[in-house]
py3Dmol code that shows the C-alpha trace and the ligand (Angstrom):
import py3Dmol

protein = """\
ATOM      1  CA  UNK A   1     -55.654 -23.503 -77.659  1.00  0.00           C
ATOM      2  CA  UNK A   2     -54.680 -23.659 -74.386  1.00  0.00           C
ATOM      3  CA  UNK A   3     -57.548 -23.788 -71.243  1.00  0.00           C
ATOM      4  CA  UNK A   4     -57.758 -20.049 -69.463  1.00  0.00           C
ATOM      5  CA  UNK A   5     -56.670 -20.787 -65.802  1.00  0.00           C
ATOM      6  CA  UNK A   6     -60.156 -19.566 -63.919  1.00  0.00           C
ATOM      7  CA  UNK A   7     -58.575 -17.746 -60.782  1.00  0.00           C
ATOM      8  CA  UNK A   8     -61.831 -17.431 -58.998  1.00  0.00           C
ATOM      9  CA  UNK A   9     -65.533 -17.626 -59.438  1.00  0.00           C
ATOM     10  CA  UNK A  10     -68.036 -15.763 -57.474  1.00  0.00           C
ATOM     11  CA  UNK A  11     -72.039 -15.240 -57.544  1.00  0.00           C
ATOM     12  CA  UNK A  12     -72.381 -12.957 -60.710  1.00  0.00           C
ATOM     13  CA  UNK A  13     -68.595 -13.166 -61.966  1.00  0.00           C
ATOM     14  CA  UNK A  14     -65.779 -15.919 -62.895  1.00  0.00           C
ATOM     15  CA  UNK A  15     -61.869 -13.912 -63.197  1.00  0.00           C
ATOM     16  CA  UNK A  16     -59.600 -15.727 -65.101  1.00  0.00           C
ATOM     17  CA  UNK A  17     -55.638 -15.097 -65.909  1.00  0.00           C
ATOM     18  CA  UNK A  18     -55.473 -12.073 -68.023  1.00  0.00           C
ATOM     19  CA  UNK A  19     -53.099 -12.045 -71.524  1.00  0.00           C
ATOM     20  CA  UNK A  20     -50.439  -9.676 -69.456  1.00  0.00           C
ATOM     21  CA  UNK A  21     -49.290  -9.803 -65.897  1.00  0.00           C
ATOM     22  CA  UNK A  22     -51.149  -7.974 -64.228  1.00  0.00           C
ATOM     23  CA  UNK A  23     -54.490  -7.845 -65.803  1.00  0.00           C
ATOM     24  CA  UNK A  24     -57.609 -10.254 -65.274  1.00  0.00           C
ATOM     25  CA  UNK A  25     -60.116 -11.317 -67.553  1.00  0.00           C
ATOM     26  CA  UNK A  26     -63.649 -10.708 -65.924  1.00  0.00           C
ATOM     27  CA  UNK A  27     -66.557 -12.739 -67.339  1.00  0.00           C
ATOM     28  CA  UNK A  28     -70.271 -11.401 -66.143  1.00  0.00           C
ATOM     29  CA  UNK A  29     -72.173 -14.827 -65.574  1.00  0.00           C
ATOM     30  CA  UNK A  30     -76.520 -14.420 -66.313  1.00  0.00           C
ATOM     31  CA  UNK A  31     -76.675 -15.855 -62.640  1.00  0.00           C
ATOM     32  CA  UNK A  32     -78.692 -13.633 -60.341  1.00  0.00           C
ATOM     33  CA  UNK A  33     -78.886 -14.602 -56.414  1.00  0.00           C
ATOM     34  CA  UNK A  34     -80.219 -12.494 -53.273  1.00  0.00           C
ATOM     35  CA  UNK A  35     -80.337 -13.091 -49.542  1.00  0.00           C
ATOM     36  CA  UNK A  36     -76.512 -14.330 -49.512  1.00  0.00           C
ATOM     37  CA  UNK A  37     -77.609 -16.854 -52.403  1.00  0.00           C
ATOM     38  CA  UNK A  38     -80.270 -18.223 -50.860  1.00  0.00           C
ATOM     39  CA  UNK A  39     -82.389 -17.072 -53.878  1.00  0.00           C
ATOM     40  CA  UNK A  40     -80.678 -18.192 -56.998  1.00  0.00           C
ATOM     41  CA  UNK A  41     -81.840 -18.007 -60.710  1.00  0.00           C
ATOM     42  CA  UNK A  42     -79.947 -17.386 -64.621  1.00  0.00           C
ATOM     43  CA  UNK A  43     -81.646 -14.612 -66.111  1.00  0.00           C
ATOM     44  CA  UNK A  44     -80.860 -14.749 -69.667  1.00  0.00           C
ATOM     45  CA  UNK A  45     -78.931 -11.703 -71.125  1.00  0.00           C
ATOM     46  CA  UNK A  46     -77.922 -10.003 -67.115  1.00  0.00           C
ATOM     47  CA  UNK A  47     -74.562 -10.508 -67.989  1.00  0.00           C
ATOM     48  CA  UNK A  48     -74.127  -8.604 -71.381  1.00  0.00           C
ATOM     49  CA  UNK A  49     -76.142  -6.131 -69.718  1.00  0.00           C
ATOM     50  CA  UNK A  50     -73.953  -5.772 -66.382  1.00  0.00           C
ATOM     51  CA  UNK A  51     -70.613  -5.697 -68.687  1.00  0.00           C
ATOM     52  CA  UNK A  52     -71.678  -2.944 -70.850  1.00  0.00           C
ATOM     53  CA  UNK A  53     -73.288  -0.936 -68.134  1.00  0.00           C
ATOM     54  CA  UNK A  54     -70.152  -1.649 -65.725  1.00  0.00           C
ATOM     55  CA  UNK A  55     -68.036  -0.506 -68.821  1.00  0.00           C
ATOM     56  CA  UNK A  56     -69.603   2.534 -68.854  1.00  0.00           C
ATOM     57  CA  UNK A  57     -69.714   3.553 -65.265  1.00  0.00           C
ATOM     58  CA  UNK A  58     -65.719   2.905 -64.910  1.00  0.00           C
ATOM     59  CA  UNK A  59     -65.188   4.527 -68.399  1.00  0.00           C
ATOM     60  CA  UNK A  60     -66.778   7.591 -67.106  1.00  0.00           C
ATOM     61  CA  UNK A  61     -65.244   7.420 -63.911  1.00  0.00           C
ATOM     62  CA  UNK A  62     -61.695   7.583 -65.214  1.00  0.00           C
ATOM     63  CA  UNK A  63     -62.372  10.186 -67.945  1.00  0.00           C
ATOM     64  CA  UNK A  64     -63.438  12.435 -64.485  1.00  0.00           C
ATOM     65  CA  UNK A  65     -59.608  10.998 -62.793  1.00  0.00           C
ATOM     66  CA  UNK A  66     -61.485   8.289 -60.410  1.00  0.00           C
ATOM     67  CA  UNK A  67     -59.161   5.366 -60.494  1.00  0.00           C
ATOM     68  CA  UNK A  68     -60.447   2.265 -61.314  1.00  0.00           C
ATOM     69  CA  UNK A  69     -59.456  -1.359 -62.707  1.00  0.00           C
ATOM     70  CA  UNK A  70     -61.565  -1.520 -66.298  1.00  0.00           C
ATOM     71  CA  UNK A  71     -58.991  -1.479 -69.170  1.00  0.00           C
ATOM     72  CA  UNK A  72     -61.131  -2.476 -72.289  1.00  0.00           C
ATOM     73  CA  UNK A  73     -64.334  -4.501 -73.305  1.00  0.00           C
ATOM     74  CA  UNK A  74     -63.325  -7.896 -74.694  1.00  0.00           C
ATOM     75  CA  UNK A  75     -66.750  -9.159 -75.926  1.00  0.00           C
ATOM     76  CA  UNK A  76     -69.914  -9.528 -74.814  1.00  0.00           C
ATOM     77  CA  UNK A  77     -69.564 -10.867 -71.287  1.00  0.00           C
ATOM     78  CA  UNK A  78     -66.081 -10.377 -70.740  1.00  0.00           C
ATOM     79  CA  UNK A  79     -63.870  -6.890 -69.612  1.00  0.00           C
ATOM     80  CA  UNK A  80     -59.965  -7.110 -69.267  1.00  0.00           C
ATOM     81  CA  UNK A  81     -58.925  -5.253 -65.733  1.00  0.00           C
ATOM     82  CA  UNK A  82     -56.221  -4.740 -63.567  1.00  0.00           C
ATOM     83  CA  UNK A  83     -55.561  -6.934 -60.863  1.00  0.00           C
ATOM     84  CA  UNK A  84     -55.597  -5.875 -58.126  1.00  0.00           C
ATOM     85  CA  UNK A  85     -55.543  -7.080 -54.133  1.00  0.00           C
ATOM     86  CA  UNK A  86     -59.111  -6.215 -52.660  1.00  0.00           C
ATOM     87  CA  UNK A  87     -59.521  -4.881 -49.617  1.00  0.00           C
ATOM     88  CA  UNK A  88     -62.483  -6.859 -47.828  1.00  0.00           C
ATOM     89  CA  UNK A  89     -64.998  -4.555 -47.279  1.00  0.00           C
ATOM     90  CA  UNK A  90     -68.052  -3.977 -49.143  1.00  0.00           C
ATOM     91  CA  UNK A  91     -68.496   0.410 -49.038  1.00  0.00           C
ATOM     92  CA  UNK A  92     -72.129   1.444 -49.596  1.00  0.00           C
ATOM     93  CA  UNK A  93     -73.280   5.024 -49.804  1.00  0.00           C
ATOM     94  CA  UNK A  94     -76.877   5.888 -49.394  1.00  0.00           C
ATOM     95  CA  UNK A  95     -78.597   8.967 -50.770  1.00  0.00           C
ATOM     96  CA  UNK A  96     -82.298   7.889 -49.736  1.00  0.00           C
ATOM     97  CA  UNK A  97     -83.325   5.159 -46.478  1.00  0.00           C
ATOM     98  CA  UNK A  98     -83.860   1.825 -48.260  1.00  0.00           C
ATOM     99  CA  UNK A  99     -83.132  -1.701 -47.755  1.00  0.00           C
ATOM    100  CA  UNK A 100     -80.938  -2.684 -44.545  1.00  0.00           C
ATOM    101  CA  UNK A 101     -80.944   0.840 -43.746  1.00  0.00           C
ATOM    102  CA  UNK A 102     -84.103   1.273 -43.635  1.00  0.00           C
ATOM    103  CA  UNK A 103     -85.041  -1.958 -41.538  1.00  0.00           C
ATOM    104  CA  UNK A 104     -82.179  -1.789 -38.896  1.00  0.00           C
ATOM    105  CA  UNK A 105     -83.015   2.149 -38.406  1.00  0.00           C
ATOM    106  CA  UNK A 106     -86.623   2.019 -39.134  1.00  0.00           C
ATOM    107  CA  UNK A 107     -87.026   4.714 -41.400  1.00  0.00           C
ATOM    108  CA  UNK A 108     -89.626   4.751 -44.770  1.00  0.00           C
ATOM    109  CA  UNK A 109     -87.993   3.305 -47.880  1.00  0.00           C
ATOM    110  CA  UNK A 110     -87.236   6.681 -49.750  1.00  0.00           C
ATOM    111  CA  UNK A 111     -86.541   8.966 -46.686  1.00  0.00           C
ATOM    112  CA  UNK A 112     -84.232  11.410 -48.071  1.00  0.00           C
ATOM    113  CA  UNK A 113     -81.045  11.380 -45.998  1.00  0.00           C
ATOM    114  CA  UNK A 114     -79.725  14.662 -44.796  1.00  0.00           C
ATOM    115  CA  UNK A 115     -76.258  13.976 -46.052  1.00  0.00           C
ATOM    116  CA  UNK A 116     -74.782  10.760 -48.007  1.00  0.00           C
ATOM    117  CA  UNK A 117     -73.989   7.909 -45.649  1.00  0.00           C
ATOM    118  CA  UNK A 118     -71.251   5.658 -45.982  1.00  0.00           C
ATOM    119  CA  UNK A 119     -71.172   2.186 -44.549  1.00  0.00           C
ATOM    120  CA  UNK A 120     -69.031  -0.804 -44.286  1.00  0.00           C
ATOM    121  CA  UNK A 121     -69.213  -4.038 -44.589  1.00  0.00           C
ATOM    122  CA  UNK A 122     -67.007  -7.121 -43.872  1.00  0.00           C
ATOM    123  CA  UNK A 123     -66.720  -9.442 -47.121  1.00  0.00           C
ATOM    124  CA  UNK A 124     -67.454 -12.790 -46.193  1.00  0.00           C
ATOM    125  CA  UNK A 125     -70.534 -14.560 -47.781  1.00  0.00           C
ATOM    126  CA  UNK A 126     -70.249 -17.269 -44.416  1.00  0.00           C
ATOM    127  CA  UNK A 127     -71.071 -14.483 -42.140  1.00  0.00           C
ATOM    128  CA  UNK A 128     -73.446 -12.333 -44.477  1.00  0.00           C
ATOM    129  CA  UNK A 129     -71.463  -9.567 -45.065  1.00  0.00           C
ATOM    130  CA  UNK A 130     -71.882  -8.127 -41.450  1.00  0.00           C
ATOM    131  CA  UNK A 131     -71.724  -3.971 -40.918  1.00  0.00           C
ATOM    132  CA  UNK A 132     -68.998  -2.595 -39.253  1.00  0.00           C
ATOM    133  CA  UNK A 133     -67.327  -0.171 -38.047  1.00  0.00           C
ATOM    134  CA  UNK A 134     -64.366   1.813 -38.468  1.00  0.00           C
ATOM    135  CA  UNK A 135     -63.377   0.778 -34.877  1.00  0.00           C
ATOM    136  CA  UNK A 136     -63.091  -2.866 -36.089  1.00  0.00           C
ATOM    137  CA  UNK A 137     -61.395  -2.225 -39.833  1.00  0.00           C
ATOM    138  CA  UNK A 138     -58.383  -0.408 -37.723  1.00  0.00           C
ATOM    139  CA  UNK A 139     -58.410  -2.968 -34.995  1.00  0.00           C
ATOM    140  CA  UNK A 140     -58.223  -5.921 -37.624  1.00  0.00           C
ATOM    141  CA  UNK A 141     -55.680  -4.380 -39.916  1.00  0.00           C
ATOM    142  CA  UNK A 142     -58.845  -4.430 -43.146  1.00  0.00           C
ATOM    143  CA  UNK A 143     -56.994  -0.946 -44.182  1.00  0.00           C
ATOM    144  CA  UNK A 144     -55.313   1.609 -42.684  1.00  0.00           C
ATOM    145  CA  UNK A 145     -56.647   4.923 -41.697  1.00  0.00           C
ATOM    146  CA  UNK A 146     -54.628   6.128 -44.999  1.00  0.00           C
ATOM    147  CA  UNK A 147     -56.991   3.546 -46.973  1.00  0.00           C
ATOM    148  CA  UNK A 148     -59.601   4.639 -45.190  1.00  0.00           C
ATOM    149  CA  UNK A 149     -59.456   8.394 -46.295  1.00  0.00           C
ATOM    150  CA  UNK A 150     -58.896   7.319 -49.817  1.00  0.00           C
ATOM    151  CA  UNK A 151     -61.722   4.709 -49.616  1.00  0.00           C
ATOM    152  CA  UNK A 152     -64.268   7.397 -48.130  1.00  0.00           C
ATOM    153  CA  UNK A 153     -63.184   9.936 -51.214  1.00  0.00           C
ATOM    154  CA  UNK A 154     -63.517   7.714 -53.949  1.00  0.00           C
ATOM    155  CA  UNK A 155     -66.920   6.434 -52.407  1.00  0.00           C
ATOM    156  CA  UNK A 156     -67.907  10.120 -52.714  1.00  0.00           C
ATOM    157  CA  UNK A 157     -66.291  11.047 -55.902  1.00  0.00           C
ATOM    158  CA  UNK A 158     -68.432   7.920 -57.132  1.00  0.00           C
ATOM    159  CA  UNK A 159     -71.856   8.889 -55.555  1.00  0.00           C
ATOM    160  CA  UNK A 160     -71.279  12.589 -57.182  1.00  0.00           C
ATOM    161  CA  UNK A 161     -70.694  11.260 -60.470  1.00  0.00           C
ATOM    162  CA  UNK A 162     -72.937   8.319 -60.507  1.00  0.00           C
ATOM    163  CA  UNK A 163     -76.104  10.119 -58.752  1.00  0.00           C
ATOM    164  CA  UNK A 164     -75.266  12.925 -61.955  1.00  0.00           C
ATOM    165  CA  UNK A 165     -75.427  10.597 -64.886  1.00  0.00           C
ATOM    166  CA  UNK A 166     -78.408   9.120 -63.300  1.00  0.00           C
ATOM    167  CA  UNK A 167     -80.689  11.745 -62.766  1.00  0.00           C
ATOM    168  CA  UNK A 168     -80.008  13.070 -66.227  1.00  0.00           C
ATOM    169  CA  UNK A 169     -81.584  10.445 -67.530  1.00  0.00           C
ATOM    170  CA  UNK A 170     -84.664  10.471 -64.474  1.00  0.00           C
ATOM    171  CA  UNK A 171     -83.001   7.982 -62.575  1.00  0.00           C
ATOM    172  CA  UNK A 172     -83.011   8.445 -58.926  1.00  0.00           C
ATOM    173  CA  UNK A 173     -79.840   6.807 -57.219  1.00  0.00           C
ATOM    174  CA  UNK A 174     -80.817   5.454 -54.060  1.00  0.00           C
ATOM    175  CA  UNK A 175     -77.808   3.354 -52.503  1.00  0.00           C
ATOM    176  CA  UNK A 176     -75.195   1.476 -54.085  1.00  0.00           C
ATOM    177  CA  UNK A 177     -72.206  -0.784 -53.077  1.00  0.00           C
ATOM    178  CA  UNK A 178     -68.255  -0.535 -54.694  1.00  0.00           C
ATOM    179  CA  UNK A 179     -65.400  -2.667 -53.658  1.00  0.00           C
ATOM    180  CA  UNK A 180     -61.618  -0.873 -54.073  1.00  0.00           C
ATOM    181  CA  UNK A 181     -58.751  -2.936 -54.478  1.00  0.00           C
ATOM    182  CA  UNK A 182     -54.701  -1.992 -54.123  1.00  0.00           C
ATOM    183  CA  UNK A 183     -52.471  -1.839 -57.268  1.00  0.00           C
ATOM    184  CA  UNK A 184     -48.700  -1.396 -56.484  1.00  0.00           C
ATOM    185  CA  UNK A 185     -46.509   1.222 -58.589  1.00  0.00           C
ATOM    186  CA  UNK A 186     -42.938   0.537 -57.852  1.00  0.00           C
ATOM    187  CA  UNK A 187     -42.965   0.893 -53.648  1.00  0.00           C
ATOM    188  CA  UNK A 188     -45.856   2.786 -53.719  1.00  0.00           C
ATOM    189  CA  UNK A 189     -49.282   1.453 -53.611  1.00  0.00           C
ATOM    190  CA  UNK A 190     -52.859   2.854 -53.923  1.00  0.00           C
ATOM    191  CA  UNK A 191     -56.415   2.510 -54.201  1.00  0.00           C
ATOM    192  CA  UNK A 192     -58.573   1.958 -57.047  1.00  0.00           C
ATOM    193  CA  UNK A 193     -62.188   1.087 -57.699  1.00  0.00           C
ATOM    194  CA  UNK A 194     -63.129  -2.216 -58.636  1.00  0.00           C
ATOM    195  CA  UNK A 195     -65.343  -5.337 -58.943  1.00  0.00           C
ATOM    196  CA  UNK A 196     -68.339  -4.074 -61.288  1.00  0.00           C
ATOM    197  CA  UNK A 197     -70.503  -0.925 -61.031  1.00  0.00           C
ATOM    198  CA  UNK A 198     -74.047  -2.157 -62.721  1.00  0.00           C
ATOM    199  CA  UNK A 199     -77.662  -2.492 -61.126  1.00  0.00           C
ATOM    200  CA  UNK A 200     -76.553  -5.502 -59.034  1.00  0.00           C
ATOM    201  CA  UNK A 201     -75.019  -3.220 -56.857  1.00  0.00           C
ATOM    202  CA  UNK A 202     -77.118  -0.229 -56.956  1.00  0.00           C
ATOM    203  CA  UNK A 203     -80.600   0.684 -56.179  1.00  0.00           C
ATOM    204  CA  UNK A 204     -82.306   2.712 -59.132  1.00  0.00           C
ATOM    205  CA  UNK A 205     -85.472   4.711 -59.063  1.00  0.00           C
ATOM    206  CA  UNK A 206     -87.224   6.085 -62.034  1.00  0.00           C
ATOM    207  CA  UNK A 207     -87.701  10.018 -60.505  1.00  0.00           C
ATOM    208  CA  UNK A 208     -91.375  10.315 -62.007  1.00  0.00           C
ATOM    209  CA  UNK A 209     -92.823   6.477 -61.385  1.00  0.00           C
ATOM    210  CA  UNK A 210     -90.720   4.763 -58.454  1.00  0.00           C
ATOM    211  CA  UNK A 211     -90.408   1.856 -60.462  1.00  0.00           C
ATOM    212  CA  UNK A 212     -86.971  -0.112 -59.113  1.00  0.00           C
ATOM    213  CA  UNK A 213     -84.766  -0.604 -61.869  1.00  0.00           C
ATOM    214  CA  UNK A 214     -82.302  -2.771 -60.185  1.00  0.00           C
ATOM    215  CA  UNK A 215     -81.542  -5.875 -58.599  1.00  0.00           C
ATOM    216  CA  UNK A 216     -84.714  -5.846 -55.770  1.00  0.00           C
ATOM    217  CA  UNK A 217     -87.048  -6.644 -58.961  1.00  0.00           C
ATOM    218  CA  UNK A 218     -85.618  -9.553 -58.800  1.00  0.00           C
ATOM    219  CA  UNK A 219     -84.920  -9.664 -54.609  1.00  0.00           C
ATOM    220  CA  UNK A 220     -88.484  -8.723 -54.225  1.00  0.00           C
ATOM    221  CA  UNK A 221     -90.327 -10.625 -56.990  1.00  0.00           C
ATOM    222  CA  UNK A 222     -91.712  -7.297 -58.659  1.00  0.00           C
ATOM    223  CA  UNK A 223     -91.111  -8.431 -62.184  1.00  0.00           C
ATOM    224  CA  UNK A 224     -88.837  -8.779 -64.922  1.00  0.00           C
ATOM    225  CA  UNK A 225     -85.422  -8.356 -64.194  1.00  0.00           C
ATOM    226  CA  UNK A 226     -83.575  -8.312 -67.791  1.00  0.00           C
ATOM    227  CA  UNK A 227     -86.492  -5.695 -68.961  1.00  0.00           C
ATOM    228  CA  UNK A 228     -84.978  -3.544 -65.936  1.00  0.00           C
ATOM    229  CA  UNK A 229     -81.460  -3.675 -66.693  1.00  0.00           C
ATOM    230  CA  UNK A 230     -82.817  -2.920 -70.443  1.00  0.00           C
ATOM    231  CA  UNK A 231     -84.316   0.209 -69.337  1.00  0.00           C
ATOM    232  CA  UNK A 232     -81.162   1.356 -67.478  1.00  0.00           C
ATOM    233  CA  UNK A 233     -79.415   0.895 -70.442  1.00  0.00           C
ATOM    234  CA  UNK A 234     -81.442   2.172 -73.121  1.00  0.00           C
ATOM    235  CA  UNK A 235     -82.030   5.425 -71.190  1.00  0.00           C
ATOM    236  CA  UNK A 236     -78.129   5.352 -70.819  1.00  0.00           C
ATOM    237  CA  UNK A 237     -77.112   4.951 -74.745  1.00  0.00           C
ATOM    238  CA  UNK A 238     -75.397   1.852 -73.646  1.00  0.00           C
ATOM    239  CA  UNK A 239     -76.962  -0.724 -75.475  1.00  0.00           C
ATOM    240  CA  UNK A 240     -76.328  -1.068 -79.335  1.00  0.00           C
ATOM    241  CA  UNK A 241     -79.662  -0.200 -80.679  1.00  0.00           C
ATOM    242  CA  UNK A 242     -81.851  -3.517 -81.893  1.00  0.00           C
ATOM    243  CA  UNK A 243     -84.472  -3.650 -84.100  1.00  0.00           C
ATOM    244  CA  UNK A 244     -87.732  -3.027 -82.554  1.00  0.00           C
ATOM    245  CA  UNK A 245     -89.405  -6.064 -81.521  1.00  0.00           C
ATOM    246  CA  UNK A 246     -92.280  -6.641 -83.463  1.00  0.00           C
ATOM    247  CA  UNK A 247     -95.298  -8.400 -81.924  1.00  0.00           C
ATOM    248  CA  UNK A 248     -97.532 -11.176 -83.340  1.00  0.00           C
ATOM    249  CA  UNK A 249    -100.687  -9.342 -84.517  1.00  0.00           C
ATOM    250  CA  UNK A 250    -103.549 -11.502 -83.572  1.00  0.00           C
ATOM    251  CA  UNK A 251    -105.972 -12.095 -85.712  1.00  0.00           C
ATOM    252  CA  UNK A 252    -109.671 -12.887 -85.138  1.00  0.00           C
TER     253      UNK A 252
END
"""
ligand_1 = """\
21
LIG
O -78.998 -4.571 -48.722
P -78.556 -3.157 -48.485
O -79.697 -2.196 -48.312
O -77.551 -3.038 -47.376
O -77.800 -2.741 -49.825
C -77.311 -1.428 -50.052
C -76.797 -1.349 -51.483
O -75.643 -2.145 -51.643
C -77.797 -1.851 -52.517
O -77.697 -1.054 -53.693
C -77.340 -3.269 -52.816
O -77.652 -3.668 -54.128
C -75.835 -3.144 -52.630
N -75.223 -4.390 -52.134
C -74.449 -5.167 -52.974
N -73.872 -6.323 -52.517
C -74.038 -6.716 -51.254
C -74.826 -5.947 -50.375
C -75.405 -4.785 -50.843
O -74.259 -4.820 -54.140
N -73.462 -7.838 -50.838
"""
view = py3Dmol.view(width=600, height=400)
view.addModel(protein, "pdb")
view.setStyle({"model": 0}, {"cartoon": {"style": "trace"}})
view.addModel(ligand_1, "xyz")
view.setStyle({"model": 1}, {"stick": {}})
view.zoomTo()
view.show()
């Protein structure tokens, strides 16, 4: 059987050439990095986890009418989407102060904001990612203030809906970070969400404990990361269920 041409391989993801024109095959790697890669390690299992959990996030997003790329789960690691021309900005929206926020502001980790906050940032792993503004996606040509609107409603649509399913299951959605990307109907083109949706990208509280569910376990050393994800998961009805693991009984 003929090699799968790889189109492009990132931190967490490899795309390859999809079965149709116009789709993509996206494979979710175990490889976890922080700090613009600077802090790399394979975390056995991330990637099953991030594909089903990503699965489920777009799924539910379309069944509500949010656009986005995921057509079906292949396997495992690997989702078939559209393809789609992204639009280089990373768009966070923040529900409490944390992370970057919180140090370039100086407000306690947790701070409830008066009102979700979007942000953008400029995709390009040389430069970090850097914030900006509106001012310089407009001056640069990044989108259009057309994308723009669209951009800022998804972003919501997806904090409404995501901060929803999370708190039902005592999940506190801090922040979290989607990319969009343009598809092209005929002469018309639009937006649509894209890239993955899984605790990579989000910051996750449990309501009662504070315990991080997401990727700063892993950022911040405070544990195990694949036991996080797990949790996520579980509490989500994503995972298949597994037999419970049975521990050696030790015997004196
Ligand atoms: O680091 P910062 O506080 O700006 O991150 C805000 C949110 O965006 C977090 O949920 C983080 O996981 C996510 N993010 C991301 N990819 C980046 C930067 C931030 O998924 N490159």
């Amino acid at each position: 059987m003929a090699r799968r041409k790889k189109i492009y391989e990132g931190k967490a993801k490899i795309l390859y050439e999809g079965p149709e024109p116009g789709t993509i095959v996206q494979y979710f790697k175990d490889d976890a990095t922080a700090f613009n890669a600077e802090k790399k390690a394979v975390i056995e299992g991330k990637g099953v986890l991030n594909n089903r959990l990503s699965e489920f996030f777009m799924t539910g997003l379309g069944q509500i009418g949010v656009p986005n790329h995921f057509i079906k789960r292949l396997n495992m690691r690997e989702q078939l989407v559209r393809t789609v021309e992204i639009v280089p900005l990373e768009i966070i929206v923040r529900n409490y102060a944390a992370g970057t926020m919180s140090k370039r502001l100086g407000i306690d980790e947790g701070t409830q904001l008066p009102r979700p906050i979007v942000e953008y940032c400029y995709k390009d792993d040389a430069l970090g990612d850097p914030l900006v503004t509106e001012e310089h996606i407009a001056a640069f040509g990044w989108a259009s203030q057309q994308d723009m609107d669209d951009i800022l409603s998804l972003a919501l649509r997806v904090n409404d809906f995501l901060s929803g399913v999370m708190l039902a299951v005592g999940i506190r959605l801090v922040d979290f970070k989607i990319e969009v990307g343009r598809v092209f109907d005929g002469d018309f083109q639009r937006l649509i969400v894209a890239d993955e949706i899984s605790p990579d990208s989000c910051r996750l509280w449990d309501m009662e404990t504070g315990q991080k569910l997401d990727k700063d376990v892993f950022r911040r050393d405070l544990g195990d990361l694949k036991d996080a994800y797990t949790e996520v998961a579980r509490r989500l009805g994503v995972m298949p269920k597994t037999a419970p693991v049975t521990k050696p009984t030790l015997i004196n």
